[in-house]
N, C-alpha and C positions, 0 to 999 in steps of 0.2 A: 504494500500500500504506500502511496506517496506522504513522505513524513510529513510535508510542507501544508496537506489537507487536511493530515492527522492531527496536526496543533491545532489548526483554527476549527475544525471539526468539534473538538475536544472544549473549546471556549465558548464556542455557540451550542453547544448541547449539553443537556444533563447528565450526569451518570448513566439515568434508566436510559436515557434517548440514542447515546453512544453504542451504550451495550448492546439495541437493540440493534441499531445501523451494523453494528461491528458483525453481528450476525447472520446478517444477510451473505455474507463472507462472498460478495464478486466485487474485484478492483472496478470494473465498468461504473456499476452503480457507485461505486468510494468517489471514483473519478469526477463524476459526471456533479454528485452534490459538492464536491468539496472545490471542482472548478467555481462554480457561483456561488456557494456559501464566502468564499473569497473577494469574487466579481462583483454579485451583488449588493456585498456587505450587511445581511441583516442582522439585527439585534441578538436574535435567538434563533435556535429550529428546531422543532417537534416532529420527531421518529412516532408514526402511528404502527399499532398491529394490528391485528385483525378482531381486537376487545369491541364488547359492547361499550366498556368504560371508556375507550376512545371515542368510538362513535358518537359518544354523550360527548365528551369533550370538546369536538368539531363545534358541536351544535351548540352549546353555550358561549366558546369561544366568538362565534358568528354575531351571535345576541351582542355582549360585552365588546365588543370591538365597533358596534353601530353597524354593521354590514349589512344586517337582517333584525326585523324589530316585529315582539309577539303581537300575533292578533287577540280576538279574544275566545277564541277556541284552542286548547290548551291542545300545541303542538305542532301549529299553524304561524308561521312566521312569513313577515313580507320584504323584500329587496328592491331597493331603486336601483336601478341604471340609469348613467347621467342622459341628458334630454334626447342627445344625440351620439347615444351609445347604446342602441336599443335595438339594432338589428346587425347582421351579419357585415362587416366592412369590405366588400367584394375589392375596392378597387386596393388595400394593402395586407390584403392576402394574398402573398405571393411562394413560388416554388423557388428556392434556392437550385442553381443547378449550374454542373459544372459546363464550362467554355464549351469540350464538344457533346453536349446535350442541349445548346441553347435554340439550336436549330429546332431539334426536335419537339422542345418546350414550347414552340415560338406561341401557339395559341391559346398557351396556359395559363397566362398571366405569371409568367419565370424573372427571375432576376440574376444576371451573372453570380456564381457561387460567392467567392471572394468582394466583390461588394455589399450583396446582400450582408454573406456573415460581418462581415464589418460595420457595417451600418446597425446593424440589430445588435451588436455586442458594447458598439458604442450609446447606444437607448439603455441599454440595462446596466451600466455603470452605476454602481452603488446604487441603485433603484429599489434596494429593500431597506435603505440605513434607516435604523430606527425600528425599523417592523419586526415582527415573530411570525416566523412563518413556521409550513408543517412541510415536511414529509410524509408521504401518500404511498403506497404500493396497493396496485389493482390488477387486476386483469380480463381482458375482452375476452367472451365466452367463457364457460364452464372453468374452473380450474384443475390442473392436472388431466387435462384431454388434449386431443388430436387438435381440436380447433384452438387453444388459446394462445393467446397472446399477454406476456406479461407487460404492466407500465410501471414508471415512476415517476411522480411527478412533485416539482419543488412550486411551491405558489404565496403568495404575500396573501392572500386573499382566502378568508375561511367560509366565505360562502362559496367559495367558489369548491374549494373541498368537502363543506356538507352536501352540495348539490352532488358530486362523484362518488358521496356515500351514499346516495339513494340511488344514483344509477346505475353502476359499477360494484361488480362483485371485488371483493377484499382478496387480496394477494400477498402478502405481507409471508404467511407458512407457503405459499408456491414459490415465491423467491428463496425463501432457505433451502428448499429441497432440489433445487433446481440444479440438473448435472452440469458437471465442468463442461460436456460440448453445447451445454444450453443456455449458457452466464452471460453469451455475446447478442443473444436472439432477444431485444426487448424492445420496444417503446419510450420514449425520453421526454417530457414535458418540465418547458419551465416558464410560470408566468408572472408575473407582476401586473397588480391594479394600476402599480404608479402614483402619482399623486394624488392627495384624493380631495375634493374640497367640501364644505361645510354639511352636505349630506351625506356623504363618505364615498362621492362618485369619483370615477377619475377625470381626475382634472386635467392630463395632458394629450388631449386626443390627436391634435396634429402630429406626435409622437405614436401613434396608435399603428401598431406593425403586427401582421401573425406571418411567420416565415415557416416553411416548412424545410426539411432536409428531404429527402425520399431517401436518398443513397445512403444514408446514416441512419435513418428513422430516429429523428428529435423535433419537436416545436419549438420554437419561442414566440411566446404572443407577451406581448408586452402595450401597457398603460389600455385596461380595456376590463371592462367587468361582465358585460352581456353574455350571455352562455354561449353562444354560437362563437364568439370571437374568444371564448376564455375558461371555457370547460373543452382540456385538451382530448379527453378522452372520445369525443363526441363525432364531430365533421372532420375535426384535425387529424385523429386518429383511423379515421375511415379513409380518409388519404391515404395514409402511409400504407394502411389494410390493403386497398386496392393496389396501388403498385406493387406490394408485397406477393400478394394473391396474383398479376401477371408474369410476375417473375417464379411463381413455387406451381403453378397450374389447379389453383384451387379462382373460388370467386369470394368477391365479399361485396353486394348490394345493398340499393337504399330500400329495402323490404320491408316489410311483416311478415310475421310468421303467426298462423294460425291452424285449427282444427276445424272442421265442417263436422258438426256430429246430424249425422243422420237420422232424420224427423219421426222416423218409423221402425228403422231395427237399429242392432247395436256393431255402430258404425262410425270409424271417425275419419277423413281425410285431411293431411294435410298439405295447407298452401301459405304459399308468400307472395305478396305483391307489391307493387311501383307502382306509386302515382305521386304525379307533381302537386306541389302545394297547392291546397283548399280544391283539390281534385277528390276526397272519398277516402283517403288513407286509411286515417285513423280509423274514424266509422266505419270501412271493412272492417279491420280487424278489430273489431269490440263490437258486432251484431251481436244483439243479444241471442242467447241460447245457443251462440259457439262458445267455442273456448280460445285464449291470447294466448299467445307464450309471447310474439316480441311485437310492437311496433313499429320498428324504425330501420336498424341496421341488422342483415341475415348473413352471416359465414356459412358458405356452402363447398363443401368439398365430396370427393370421391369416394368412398370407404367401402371396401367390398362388393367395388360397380354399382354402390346404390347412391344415388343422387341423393345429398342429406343437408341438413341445415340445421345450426343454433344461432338463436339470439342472441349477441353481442351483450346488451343491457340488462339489466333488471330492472330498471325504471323507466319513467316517462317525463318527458321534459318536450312539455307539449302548448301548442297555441291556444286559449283559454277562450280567446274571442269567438262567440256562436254555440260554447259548451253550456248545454240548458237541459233542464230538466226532461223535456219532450224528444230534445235532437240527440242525444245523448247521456244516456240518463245512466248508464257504469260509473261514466266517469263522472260526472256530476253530482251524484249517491255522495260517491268518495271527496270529496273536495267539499262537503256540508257537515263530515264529521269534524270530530275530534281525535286526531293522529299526525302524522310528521309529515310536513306538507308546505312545500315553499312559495309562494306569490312571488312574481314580481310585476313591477308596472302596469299596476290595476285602480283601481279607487282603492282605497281607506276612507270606509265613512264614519261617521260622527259614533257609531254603534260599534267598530274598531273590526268592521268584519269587512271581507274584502267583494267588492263587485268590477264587474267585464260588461265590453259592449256583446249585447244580446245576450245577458246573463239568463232573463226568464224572470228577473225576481224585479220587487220592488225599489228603487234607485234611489239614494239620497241626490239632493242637488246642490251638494257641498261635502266636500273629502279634499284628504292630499291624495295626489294619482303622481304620474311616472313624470310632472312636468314640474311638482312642485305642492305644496303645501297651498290651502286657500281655492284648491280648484271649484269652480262655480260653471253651469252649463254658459257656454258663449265668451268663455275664456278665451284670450289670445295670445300666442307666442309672442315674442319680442319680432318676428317677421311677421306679424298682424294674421297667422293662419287662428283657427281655432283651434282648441284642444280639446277631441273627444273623454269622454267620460276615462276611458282608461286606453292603452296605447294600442293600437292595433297587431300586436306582434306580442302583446304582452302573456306571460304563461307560467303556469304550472309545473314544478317538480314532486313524482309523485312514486310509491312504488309500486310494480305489479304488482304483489302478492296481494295488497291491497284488492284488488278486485276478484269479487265472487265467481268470475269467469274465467280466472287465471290456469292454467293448467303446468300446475308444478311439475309434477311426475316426467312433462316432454322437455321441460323449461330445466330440469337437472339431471337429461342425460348426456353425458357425456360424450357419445359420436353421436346427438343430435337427431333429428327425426327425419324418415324417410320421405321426402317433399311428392306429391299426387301429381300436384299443379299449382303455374305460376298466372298470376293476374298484371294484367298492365290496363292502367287506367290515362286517359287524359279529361280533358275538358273541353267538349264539341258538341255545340249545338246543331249540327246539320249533317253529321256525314257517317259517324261510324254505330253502329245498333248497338243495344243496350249489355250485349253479351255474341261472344263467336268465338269459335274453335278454332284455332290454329290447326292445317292439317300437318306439318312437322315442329320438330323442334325447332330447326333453322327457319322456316316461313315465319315462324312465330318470334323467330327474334327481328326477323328484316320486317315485319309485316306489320306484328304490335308493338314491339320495343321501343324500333328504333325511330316508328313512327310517330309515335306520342306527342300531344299537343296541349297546352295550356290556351284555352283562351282568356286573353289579359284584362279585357272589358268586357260586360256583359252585351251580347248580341242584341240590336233590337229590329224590329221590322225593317226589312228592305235595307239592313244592314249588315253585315258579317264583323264579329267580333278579333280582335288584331290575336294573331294564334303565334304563339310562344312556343319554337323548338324546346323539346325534355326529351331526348333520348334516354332510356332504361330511366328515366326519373332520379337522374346521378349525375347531370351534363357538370355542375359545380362540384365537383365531387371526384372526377377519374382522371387519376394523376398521370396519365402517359396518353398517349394520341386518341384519338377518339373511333377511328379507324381497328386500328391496334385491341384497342380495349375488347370491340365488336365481334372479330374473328375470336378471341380467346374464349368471349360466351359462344359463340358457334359452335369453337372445337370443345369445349367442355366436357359433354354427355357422349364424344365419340366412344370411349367405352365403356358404357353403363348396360346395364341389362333394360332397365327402362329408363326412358327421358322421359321427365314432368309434361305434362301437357299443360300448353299455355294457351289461356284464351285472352282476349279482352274485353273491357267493360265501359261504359260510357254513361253516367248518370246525369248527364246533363242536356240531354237529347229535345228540344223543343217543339211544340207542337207550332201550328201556323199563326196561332192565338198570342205565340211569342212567350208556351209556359211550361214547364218540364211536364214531360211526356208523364212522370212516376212521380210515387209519393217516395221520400226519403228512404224507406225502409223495406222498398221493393230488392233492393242490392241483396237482398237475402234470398228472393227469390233466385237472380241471376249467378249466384252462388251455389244455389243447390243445384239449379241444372246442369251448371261444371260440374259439380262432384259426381253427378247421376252418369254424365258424358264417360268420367274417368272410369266409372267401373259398367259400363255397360248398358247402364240401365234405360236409354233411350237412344232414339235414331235421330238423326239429325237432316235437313236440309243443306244442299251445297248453294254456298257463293263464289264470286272471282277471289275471295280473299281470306275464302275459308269453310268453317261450317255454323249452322244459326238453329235456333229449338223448332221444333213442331211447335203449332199453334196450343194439341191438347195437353201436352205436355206442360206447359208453361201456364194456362191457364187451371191448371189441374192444381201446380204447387202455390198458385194465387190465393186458392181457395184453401188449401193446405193449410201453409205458413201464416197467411195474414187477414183469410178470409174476405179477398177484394176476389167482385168480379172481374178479372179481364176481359176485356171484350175482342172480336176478331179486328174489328175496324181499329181499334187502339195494336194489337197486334201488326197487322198489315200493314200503317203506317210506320213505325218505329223498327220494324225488320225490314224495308226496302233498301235493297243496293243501290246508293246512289253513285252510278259507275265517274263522273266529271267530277265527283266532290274529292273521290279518290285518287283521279291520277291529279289534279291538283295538290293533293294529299302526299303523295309520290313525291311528285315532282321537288317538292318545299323540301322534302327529307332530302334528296339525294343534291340541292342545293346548298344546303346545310354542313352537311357532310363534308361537303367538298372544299365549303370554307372553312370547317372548323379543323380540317385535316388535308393539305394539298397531297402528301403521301398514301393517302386511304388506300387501300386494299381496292383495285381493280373489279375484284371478285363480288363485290356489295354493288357497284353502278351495274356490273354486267345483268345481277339477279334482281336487282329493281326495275331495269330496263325489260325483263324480261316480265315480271307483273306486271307492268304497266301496259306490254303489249296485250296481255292474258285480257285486264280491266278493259282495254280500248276495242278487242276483240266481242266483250259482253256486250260495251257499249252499242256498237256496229250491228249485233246481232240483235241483241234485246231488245234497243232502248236505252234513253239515261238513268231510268230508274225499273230497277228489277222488282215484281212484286216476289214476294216467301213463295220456293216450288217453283218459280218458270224458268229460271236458272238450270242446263245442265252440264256439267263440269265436261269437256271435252276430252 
């Protein structure tokens, strides 16, 4: 061990806190803290284990530091993020990367390695003096399995470690145990809040940097508090995952992972799926009467030729706006108790309990929210905007177990569950049906995946809404070409006994009236008919782009599940192929594509060109729009 870490190590830590570090016995980890314990000169540093006494520690820590302040439901605490530190800072997120990978970076938002690290090392210059910070050890997925990954993370900031304790499983005994060939293989996080000013936000955001390493697998996010920019574990660490994951031939996705249990025998399937934000995510994966294991991030690898997957998190660190007792009511249930549960950037009303826009409940017309103490409806920024009730980004950290629909037993095994089928969602008012089959694995990545579309504005008559590229619903997120990335989910499942069958989904489908086709909680519907697809239980209809439910079939789990009539005319219209919406559909991906990757694999224009002739061929024969059954696949 480096003597020169070992003194100041020794001055900034306790006896207990040493003895604990000392224990960990990898020089990496000695390294890696006692470089910044140095650097960034703090006060103290606190070695956690894997205790519940810790964990209580963090969370009082958090309180007494002003970070997080109680509500009045006992276990329920609330966080500001300064005004304009409230969401993801795209433009100083950047890849550190060496000279000759800059090329290959170029559409990544990269910055030359040696500038970047210098710049970022020059920001964290004594950036802790004064503070007590913790040491952290976690680990992404299960501990002591095939899919984990271990971290450690040094941070000034204890909310920002209570929050990693409810999302992140504890690692502290997987790091002691860990072999000599396994001491080099970890995750590296270091951040600092940075300055903070009189509400304890950070105060130097022009300084506000998240740098990643890939080739090293480290963070530095520095002068920043919002979870996205400062819980490493999270976006930061799903970066490194993915590169990690195209360089070892596993995957790591922005998923869910869930169970389909079957309405009538004893039956569970499960799926994971993409979709871009305020696309249906979450609410997939927490219909009632399934079961969660994960929301967000899904590690999937090979094991025994069976295509499998575990949840990365244990927790949820989720957008809060529109979570209401009727739209969402798991999570809602949970966030009215009394249990351990973070706010941030909401109201605080006068009753000291916390509200969101389109909470469902009663609203005070005066609280502190995420702008500031004093808020009043028709408040103004210092730019003359208004300030809604609470922030539109603002959210909830929660943990799964917490929810009645959690499913432990899949949630803690260790080479993870065998995946049925994968879902890809966008948001599209006019072109893709509510539900369809993929007929391969590979059509199903070039056809749903990599097609996916957000729309930005809401659609209104004789208008089309401006639609937002989401490839795999991970475009911010995949640390090496995008081309690249594409082929490796292609070649994935080439030796598997079975590949997932993927279909897509669409809940946002409008009628001419200009009004969603479905009530919210039809998605269970189009979920069972996947599940029924995977194991046999119905025939399906062919499109150009894939396969679509029988009319009886679908109308049968209507009455089923939710007891709504379907009717055929509501049918008919919402499964028509509309063959122009699609090759325009086409066309946008394989434009996309080609700007966000000038190297892109050949192989992906050639097979879209080739559906798109399939489409123009429907078109030519059919029609522009195909009614359910008049389609036959050639």
């Amino acid at each position: 061990m480096n003597s020169t870490y070992e003194k100041i190590l020794k001055e900034k830590m306790s006896e207990q806190s040493y003895q604990r570090f000392a224990a960990v016995d990898n020089e990496k980890v000695f390294d890696f803290i006692g470089f910044f314990a140095e650097h960034c000169n703090p006060k103290s540093i606190y070695v956690c284990n894997d205790s519940q006494e810790d964990e209580q520690y963090i969370r009082e820590m958090a309180v007494e530091k002003g970070e997080e302040e109680e509500l009045s439901k006992n276990g329920q605490t609330v966080h500001w993020d300064g005004y304009e530190d409230q969401a993801r800072d795209k433009a100083n997120t950047k890849y550190l990367a060496y000279k000759e990978n800059l090329e290959r970076m170029a559409t990544l938002n990269s910055i030359e390695y040696e500038e970047g690290y210098n710049e970022i090392i020059g920001i964290s210059k004594n950036i802790m003096d004064g503070k007590d910070v913790v040491v952290k050890f976690f680990c992404e997925g299960p501990a002591f399995s095939t899919f984990t990954i271990p971290c450690v993370q040094l941070t000034d900031s204890w909310y920002v470690a209570h929050s990693e304790s409810i999302l992140y499983r504890p690692a502290y005994e997987h790091f002691k145990h860990m072999k000599d060939d396994e001491k080099d293989d970890f995750f590296r996080f270091i951040h600092s809040a940075g300055a903070l000013d009189d509400r304890n936000c950070s105060a130097d955001l022009e300084k506000r940097r998240i740098y990643m390493d890939t080739q090293n697998n480290i963070v530095y996010s520095m002068n920043n508090q919002y979870g996205g920019n400062s819980i490493g574990l999270k976006k930061h660490a799903m970066r490194l995952a993915i590169n990690k994951a195209g360089q070892e031939g596993w995957l790591c996705e922005h998923m869910f992972l869930m169970a389909c249990v079957h309405h009538k025998i004893d039956r569970k399937t499960f799926f994971a799926g993409a979709y871009p934000s305020a696309c249906g995510k979450t609410s997939t994966a927490m219909i009632p009467g399934e079961l969660v294991i994960g929301d967000d991030i899904t590690y999937f690898r090979n094991i025994d030729n069976e295509f499998r997957g575990v949840n990365v998190e244990q927790g949820i660190f989720g957008i809060i706006k529109d979570v209401n007792a009727e739209d969402d009511p798991l999570i809602f249930e949970n966030l009215m108790k009394k249990q351990e549960l973070i706010f941030s950037n909401i109201l605080r009303g006068p009753d000291n309990n916390p509200y969101w826009q389109n909470c469902g409940m009663d609203e005070p017309d005066t609280g502190d929210n995420h702008a500031g103490p004093g808020w009043h409806p028709g408040k103004k920024d210092e730019k003359g905007n208004e300030i809604p009730i609470a922030h539109s980004n603002a959210r909830y950290t929660m943990r799964l177990d917490y929810l009645a629909n959690f499913d432990k037993a899949s949630f803690d095994a260790k080479e993870g569950v065998t995946i049925g089928g994968i879902l890809y969602g966008g948001r599209d008012s006019d072109t893709t049906v509510p539900v369809e089959e993929s007929a391969s694995w590979e059509e199903g990545i070039l056809l749903k995946a990599c097609t996916l579309e957000s729309e930005t504005t809401s659609a209104t008559l004789g208008k089309e809404g401006v639609r937002k590229p989401s490839p795999m619903a991970n475009l911010d997120f995949v640390a090496y070409p995008l081309g690249e990335y594409t082929m490796n989910n292609i070649k994935f499942v080439e030796d598997m006994k079975r590949a997932p069958t993927i279909f897509s989904t669409n809940y946002f489908l409008l009628t001419p009236e200009n009004e969603f086709c479905n009530p919210k909680i039809a998605k269970k519907v189009w979920l069972h008919w996947a599940e029924g697809r995977i194991h046999g239980d119905y025939e399906a209809l062919d499109t150009p782009t894939g396969k679509i439910p029988k009319y009886e079939d679908i109308r049968k789990l209507f009455l089923e599940l939710l007891d709504i009539d379907y009717t055929e005319e509501q049918y008919i219209y919402q499964f028509t192929f509309r063959g122009e919406r699609w090759l325009g559909k086409l066309q946008r991906t394989k434009d996309f594509f080609n700007k966000m990757d000038p190297d892109c694999p050949e192989f992906l224009f050639r097979k879209w060109d080739e559906y798109m002739a399939k489409v123009q061929h429907a078109v030519d024969t059919y029609g522009r729009e195909i009614k359910p059954g008049d389609y036959v696949n050639p």
